[in-house]
N, C-alpha and C positions, 0 to 999 in steps of 0.2 A: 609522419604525423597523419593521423586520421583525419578525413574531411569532419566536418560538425555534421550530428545528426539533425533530422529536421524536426520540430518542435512539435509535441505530440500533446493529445489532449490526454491526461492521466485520470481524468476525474467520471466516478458513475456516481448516478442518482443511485441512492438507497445501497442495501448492502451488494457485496460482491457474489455473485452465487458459483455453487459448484460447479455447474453445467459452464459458465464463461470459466470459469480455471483450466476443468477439462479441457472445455474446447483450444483453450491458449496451450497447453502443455501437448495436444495431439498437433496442431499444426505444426509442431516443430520435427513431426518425425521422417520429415524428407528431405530436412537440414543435414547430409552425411558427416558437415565437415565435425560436428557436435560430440563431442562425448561424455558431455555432464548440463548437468542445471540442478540448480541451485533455487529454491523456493523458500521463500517466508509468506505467512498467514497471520495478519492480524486480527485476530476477534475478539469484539466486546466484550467482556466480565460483568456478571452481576454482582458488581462490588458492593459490601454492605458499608455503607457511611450515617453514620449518627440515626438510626433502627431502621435507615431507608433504604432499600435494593435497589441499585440500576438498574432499569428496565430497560432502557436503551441511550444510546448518546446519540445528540444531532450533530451534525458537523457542518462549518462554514468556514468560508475563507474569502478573499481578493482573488479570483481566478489566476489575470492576469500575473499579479503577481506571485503567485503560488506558484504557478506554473512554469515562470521563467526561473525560479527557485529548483525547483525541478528538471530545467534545463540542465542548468548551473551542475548540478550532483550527476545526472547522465555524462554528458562530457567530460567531468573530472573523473568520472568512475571509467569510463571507455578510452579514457589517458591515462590511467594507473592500474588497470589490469588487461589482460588479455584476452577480451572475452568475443562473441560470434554475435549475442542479442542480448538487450533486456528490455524487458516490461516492467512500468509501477503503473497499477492501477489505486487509487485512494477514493473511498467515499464520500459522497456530500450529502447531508440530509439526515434522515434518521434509517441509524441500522441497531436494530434490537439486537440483547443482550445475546451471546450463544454465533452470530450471524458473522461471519467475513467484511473488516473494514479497507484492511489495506493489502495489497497482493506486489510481491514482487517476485521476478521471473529472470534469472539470467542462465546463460549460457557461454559454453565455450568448450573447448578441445580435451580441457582436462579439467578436473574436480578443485582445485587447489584454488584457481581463477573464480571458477563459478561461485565457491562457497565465501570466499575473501570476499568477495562484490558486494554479495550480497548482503554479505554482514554490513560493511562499507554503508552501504544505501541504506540500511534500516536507522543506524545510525545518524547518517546525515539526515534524512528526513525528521527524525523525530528533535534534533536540535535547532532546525535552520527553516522547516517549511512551516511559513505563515497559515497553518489552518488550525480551528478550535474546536473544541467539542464541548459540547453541552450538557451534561450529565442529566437522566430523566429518571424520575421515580417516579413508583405507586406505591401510595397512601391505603395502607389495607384495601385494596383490591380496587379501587375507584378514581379515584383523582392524580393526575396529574403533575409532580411538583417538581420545579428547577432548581436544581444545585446551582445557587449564586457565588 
């Protein structure tokens, strides 16, 4: 059995940018024991709902308890495959339509582990982690409006 991993903080203000993905997916290139990773990329949609376009969604949550919800899925995921690392990164705040919300990042020795995982965690998260989004429009070009 694996020691527990130590509780990490998964959350950025605003969207997730390329330059942090890059730089997450280049640190791992002197990890030898590695031979796959497995990435998922959440991005907003400018979803059209009743003649109004997402502009962007805000996102919120319970930190703490988000987070230990997130514990929760590292550990079951790190006890049911065989992997070397992962990272979730998830947004709080507002990330415009088009932009990176949520980032996850695993690894392991062979491709099979990595891509299981990470389907795994996209899953869990979207069923089990307490965070919400806000849905934002604009109003021909001007205003504002929340999707209640």
């Amino acid at each position: 059995m694996l020691e527990p991993k130590k509780k990490k903080n998964v959350f950025i203000e605003g969207a997730i940018s390329a330059t942090f993905i890059a730089d997450s997916i280049s640190k791992h290139s002197s990890k030898k024991d590695i031979g796959a990773h497995s990435i998922f990329l959440g991005q907003v949609r400018a979803d059209k709902i009743e003649e109004n376009t997402v502009e962007a969604i805000e996102y919120s949550c319970y930190p703490e308890m988000a987070e230990e919800v997130f514990y929760q899925i590292r550990e079951a995921c790190f006890e049911k495959y065989k992997l070397t690392c992962m990272h979730i990164y998830h947004s709080l705040g507002k990330v415009n339509a088009g932009e990176i919300c949520l980032f996850i990042f695993t690894s392991s020795a062979h491709r099979q582990a990595a891509i299981e995982a990470c389907n795994y965690v996209v899953e869990r998260i979207k069923k089990e982690v307490p965070i919400w989004g806000k849905e934002l429009f604009i109003d021909n070009g001007q205003q504002w409006k929340v999707n209640q």
